[in-house]
N, C-alpha and C positions, 0 to 999 in steps of 0.2 A: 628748601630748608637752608639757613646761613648758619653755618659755625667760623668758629675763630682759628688760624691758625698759629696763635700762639705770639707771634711776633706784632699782632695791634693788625692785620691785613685778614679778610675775612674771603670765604667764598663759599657758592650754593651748591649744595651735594643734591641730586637730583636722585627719586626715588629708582626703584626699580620697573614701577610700572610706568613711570614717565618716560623713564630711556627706552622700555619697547613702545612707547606708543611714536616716540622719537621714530624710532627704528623700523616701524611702520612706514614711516613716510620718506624713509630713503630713497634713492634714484634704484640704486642695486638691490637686485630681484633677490641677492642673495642673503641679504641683510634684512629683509621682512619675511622672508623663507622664516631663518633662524628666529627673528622675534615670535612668530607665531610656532616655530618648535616650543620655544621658552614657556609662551601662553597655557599653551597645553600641560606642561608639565607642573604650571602652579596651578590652573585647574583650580580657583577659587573664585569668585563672583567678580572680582573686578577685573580678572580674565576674557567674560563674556560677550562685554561692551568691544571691547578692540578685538575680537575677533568679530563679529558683526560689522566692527569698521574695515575689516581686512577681505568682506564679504563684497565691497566696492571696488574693489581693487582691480585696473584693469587686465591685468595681467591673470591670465587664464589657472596656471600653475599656483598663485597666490591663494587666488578663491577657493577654489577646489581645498587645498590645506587647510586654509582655515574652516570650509566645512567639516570636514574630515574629523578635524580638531573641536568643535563645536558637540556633533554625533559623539563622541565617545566621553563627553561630557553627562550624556542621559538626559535624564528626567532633569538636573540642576538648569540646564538652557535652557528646557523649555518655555517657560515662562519669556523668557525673552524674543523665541520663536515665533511664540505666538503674536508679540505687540508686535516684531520686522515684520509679519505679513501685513501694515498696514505703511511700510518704508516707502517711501518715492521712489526709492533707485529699486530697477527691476532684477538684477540678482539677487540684493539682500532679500527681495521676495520668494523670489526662486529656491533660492538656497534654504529659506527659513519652510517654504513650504515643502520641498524634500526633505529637509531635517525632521519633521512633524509627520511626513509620511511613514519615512523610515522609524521612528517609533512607535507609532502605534500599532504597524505591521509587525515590528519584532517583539513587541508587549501587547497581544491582542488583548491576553484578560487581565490586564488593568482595565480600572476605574476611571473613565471622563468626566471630565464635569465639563458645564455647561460652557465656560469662559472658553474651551480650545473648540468646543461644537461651533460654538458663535462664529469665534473669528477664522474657522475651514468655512463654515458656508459664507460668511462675508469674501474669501478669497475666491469663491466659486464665481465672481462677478468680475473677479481681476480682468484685464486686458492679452493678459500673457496664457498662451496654450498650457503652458508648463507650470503654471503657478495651478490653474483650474486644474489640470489633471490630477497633480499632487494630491489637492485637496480632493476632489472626487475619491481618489485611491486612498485617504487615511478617512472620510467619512464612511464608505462603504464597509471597513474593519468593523469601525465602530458601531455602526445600525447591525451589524451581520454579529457580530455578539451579544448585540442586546436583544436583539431577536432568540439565537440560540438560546440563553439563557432566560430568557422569558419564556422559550416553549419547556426549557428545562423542569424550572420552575413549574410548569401547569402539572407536572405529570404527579404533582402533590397534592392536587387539587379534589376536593370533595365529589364533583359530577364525573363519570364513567367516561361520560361525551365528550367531555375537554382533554378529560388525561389520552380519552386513545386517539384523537384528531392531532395532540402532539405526539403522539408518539409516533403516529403516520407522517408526520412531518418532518421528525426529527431524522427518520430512515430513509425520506427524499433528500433529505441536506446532506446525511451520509456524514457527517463530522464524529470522530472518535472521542471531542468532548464530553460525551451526550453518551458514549458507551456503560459510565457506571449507573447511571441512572436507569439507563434502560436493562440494564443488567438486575438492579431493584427491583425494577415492573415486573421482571419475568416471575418473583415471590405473592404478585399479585393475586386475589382468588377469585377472580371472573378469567374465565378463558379467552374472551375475545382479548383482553386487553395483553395474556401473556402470548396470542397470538403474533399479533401485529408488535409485539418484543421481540420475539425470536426473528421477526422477518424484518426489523428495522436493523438490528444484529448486522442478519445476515448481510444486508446493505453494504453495513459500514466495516464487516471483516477484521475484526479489530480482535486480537488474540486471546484477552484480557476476560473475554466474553466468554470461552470455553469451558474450563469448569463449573458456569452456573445452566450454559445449555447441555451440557452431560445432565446431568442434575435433571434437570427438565427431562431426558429423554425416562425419567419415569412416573412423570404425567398421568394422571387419572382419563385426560380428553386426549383422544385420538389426534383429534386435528393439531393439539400443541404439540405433542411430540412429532408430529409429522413436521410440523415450519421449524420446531429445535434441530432437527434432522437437516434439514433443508439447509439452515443457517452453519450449520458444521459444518458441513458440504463444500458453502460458500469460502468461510476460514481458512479448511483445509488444514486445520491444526493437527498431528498425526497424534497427538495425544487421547485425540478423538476417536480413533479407530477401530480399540475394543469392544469401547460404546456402540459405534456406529455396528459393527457385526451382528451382537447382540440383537440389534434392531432389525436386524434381516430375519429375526424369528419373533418379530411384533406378531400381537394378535388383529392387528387393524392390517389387510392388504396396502394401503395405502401410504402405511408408514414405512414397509417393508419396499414397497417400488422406491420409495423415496432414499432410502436408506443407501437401496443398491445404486442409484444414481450417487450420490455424496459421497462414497465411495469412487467410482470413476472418476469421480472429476481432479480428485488427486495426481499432479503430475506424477509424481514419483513417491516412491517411500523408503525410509532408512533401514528400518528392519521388517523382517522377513516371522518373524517368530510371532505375532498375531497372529499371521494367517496361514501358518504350518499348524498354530491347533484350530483356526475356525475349518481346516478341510475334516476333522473328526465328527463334525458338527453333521445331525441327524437334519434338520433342513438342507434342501439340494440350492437355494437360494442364497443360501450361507455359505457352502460348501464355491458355487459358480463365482458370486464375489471375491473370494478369497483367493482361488484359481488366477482371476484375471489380475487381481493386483499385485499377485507372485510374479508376474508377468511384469512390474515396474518396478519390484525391487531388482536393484541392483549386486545379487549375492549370490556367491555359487549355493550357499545353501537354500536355494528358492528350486533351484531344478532336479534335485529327486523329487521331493514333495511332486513337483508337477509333472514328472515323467509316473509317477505312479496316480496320480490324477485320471491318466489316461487308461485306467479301469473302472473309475469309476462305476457307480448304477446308473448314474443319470447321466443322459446321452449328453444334455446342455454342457454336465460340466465338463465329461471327457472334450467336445468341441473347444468351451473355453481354454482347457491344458494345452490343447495344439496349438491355441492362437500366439496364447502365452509363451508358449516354446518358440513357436518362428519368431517373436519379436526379441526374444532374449541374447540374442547377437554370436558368434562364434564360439562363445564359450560354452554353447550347448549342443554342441552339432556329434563331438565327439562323443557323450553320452547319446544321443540321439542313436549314432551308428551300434551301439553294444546295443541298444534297447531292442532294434531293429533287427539283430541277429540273434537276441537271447531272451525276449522278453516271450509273452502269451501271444496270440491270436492278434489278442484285443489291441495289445500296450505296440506291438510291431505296427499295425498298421495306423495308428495314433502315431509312432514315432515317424513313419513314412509320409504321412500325411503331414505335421510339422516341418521335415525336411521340404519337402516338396512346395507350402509355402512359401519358407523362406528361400527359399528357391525362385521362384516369381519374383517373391519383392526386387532379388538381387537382379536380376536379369532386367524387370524393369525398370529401376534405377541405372542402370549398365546404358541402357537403350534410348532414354530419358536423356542424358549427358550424350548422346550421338548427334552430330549437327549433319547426320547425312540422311534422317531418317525424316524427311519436312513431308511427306505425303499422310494428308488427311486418311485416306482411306486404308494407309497402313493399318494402323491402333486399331480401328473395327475388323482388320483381319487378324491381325495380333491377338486382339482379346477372345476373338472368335476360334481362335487353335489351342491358346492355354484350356476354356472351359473345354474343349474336345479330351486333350490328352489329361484332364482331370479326370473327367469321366471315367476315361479307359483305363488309367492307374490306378482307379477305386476299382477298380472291376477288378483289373489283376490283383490287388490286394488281397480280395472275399477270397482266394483260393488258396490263400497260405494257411499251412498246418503249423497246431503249435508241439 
């Protein structure tokens, strides 16, 4: 552009995009650095071009920024992404095909259309490892959602056969996309289909899920509430728990074995007060569940409940109270010792018995960290003396009065 300076002498005021493209083509690394800081920060379309020129550029530090500065452009680049993947110079390819990888991996559910499908499989014939890889990595996104979303979609579909063939597929793919839909199905009113719901669920673990397989676990069909059950289990949401107890007095065996499994498989639990009132509970299946999972709350309020456990009727569950007690760590030993000197018959030799495992465990751990103890044939004598002096310590137990 020529303006006047006033005195009849004229001269050309150069844009701003012309001085970076100028500045581009400096010697100093550090003056095309800064043009393409500049680029990025106008971040307008006639930005895009000079950075795809700065994509040439031999200097390693160059390129790299101007991708950088490209990527955080979005969706505006791409379009120009996509024609560099057919550039002569092999980084502008490089780069434009990372750039196109990198989006569509962080926007998997955006909509493709056909023009970037085209030109990723037109790259898949590049020359260059890194150009095909790219591309291979942003087609695979793209077929792997359309697929997702295509078996999504069937589970609307009129025939029985197609909704539950996705829904079996949808629970192999394991994607938490797919969780509210299948969360739907489980309102479905054929059983097999809310079957393979709760078990596609169960798959994908997805937390979002638990309120509607509660819900489920009061199912007319045995077998659905048994895969609801199952699928809790899987979660592990402790929200589920009350639920899950409750289910230890199903009228179906099955759902009840199930129930008590999905239960153990809970690492641990926060609170303690579920299963201080499921020990009230008139099933002994209820009662042994609740026992053993006192036994992973972490609360002094879990160890009366389970020192009086060890009265019990039912021999299972006084067993589980002992196990539970040896695993509960030092803070239950000095209860233990008052139980053992003040308790009944029963609750003494219960608390004798928990001491006494946790007693092994320590010992064997003790033993276990000895690097002087390398004899195979030790451990089979070892294990062979603990069952003895168990024996003989249940014996003298039977003979305490209460």
């Amino acid at each position: 552009m020529i303006e006047s300076t006033g005195n009849g002498a004229a001269y050309i005021k150069i844009s701003e995009t012309e001085s970076l493209m100028q500045d581009l083509c400096c010697e100093d690394v550090s003056v095309r650095l800064y043009a393409i800081d500049k680029l990025e920060h106008m971040a307008d379309k006639n930005s895009i071009p000079l950075l795809i020129q700065a994509l040439r550029d031999e200097h390693y530090e160059v390129r790299e920024t101007a991708y950088q500065a490209l990527l955080k452009m979005g969706n505006n680049a791409l379009p120009s992404m996509i024609a560099a993947l057919k550039d002569e110079n092999f980084y502008v390819r490089m780069y434009a095909a990372l750039a196109i990888a990198d989006s569509v991996i962080s926007n998997p559910r955006r909509k493709y259309g056909d023009d970037i499908i085209d030109a990723l499989t037109y790259a898949l014939l590049d020359k260059s490892i890194y150009v095909r890889r790219s591309a291979h990595d942003a087609l695979e996104v793209i077929e792997y959602n359309k697929i997702l979303k295509s078996l999504i979609n069937s589970l609307e579909d009129n025939d029985p056969g197609i909704r539950l063939d996705a829904i079996i597929a949808l629970g192999k793919i394991g994607d938490k996309k797919s969780t509210n839909a299948l969360v739907k199905a489980l309102r479905a009113e054929g059983p097999d289909i809310k079957k393979q719901a709760a078990i596609a669920l169960g798959h994908i673990k997805d937390r979002k899920a638990t309120g509607m397989l509660m819900e489920t676990l009061g199912d007319r069909d045995g077998g659905v509430r048994k895969e609801a059950v199952r699928a809790l289990g899987e979660i592990a949401d402790e929200r589920a728990v009350p639920r899950l107890l409750k289910s230890l007095s199903d009228r179906e065996p099955l759902v009840k074995a199930e129930a008590f499994n999905a239960l153990f498989k809970f690492c641990s639990f926060k609170h303690a007060g579920p299963f201080i009132e499921a020990l009230e509970e008139a099933d002994g299946n209820t009662r042994k569940a609740a026992v053993l999972a006192l036994g992973k709350v972490k609360n002094k309020r879990a160890i009366e409940p389970l020192i009086r456990a060890l009265e019990d009727s039912d021999p299972e569950v006084r067993e589980a109270a002992q196990i539970a007690l040896s695993r509960s760590g030092n803070v239950t030993i000095k209860m233990l010792k008052i139980a053992l000197n003040s308790g009944s018959e029963v609750t003494r030799c219960g608390a004798a018995r928990a001491l006494e495992m946790m007693n092994q465990v320590k010992v064997k751990k003790q033993l276990q960290r000895s690097q002087k103890l390398k004899s195979s044939g030790f451990w089979s004598d070892y294990e062979a003396a603990i069952s003895a002096y168990a024996k003989e310590r249940q014996s003298s137990l039977s003979s305490f009065n209460s």
